[in-house]
One Martini backbone bead per residue (centre of mass of N, CA, C, O) as a GRO file, in nm:
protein
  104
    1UNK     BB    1  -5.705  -1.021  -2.494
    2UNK     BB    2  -5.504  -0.861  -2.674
    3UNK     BB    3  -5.457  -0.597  -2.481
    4UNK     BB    4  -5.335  -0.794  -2.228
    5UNK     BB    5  -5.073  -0.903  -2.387
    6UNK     BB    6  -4.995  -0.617  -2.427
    7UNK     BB    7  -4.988  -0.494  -2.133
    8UNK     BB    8  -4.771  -0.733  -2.091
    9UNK     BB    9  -4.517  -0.727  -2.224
   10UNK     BB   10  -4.478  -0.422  -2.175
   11UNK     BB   11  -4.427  -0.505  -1.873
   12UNK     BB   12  -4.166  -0.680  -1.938
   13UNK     BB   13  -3.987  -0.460  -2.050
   14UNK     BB   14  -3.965  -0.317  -1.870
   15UNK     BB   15  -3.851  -0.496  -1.643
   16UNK     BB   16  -3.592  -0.531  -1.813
   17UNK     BB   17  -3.498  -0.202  -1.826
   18UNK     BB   18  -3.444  -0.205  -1.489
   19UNK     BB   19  -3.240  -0.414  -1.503
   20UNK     BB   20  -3.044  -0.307  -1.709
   21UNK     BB   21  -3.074  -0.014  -1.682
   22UNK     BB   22  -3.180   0.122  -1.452
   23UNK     BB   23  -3.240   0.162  -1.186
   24UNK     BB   24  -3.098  -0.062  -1.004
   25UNK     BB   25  -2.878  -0.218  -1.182
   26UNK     BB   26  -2.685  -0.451  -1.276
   27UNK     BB   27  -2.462  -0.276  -1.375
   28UNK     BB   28  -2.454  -0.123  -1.077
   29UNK     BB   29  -2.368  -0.396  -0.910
   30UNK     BB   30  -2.098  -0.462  -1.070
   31UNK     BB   31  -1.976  -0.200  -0.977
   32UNK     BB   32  -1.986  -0.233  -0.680
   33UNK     BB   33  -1.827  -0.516  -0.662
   34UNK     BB   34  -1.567  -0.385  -0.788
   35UNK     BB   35  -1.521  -0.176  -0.550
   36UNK     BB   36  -1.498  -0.390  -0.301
   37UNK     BB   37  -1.273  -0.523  -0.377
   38UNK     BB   38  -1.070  -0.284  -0.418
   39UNK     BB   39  -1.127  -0.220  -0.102
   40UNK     BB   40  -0.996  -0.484   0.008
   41UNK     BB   41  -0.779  -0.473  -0.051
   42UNK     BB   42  -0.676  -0.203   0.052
   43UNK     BB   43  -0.741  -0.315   0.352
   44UNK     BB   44  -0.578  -0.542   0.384
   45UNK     BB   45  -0.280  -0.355   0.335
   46UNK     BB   46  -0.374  -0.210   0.596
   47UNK     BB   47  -0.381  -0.429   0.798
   48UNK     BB   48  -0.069  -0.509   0.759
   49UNK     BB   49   0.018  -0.225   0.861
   50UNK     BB   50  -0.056  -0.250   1.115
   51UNK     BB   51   0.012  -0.517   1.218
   52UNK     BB   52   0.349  -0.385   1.215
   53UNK     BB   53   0.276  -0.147   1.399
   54UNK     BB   54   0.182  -0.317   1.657
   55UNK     BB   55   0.427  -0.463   1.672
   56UNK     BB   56   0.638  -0.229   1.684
   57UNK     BB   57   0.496  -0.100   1.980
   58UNK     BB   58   0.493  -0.350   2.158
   59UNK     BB   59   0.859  -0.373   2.121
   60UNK     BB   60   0.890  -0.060   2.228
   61UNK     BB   61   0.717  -0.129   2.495
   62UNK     BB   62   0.908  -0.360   2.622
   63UNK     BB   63   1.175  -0.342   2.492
   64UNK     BB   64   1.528  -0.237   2.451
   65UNK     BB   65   1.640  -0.323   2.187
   66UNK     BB   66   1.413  -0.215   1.995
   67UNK     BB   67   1.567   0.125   2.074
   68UNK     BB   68   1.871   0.042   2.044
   69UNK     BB   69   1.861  -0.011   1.764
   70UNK     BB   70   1.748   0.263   1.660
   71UNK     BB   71   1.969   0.431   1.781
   72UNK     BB   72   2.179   0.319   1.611
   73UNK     BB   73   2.015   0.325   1.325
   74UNK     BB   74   1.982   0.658   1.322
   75UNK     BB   75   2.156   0.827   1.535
   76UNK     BB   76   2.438   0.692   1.608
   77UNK     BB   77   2.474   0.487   1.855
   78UNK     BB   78   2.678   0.420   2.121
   79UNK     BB   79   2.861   0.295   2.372
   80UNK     BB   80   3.117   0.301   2.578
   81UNK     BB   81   3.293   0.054   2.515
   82UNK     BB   82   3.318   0.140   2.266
   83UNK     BB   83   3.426   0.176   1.907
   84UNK     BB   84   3.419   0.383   1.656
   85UNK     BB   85   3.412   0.338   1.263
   86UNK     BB   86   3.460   0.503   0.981
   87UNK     BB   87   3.409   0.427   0.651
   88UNK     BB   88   3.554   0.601   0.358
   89UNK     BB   89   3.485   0.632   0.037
   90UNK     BB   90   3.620   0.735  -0.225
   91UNK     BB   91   3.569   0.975  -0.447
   92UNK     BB   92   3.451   0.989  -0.785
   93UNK     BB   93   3.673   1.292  -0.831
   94UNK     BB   94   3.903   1.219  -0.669
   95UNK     BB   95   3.991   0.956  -0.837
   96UNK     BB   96   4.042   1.141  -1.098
   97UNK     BB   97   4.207   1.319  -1.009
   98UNK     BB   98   4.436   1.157  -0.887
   99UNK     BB   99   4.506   1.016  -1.178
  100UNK     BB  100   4.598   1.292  -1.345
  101UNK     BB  101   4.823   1.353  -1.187
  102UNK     BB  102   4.965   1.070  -1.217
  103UNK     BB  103   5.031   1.192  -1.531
  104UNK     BB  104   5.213   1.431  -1.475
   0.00000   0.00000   0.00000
């Protein structure tokens, strides 16, 4: 009987050394749900920039305004009857040199 008792603890203390120590032990499924966590998180992310990219190929599917909208600010294009102006503001190297000559 007392090797009986001896051979099922010996028998117990393995099976919790497999849980928590030895392979698919609980330390490896926390380690795998912090993982997925993670991906998910990821996933998300990137769901969300899917989704705007392609309510963006949507509305350039669709619409000429965001063509029209991209290539006025991007390509700098204008209409015919428009008048293009262009405000250019002095460098300040320029503003440098010119207040020094109006010292001298």
């Amino acid at each position: 009987m007392k090797w009986l008792w001896v051979l099922l603890v010996v028998f117990i203390l393995g099976l919790q050394y497999r849980l928590w120590v030895g392979e698919n032990s609980l330390a490896e499924l926390w380690g795998v749900k912090d993982k997925i966590e993670a991906q998910d998180a990821i996933n998300k992310d990137l769901q969300t920039r899917n989704d705007a990219l392609k309510a963006e190929v949507s509305d350039l599917k669709q619409g000429l305004e965001a063509i029209e909208e991209r290539a006025r600010s991007e390509l700098g294009m204008i209409k015919d009857n428009e008048t293009f102006y262009q405000l250019i503001e002095p460098s300040a190297n320029k503003k440098s040199s010119e207040a020094q000559s109006n010292k001298q």
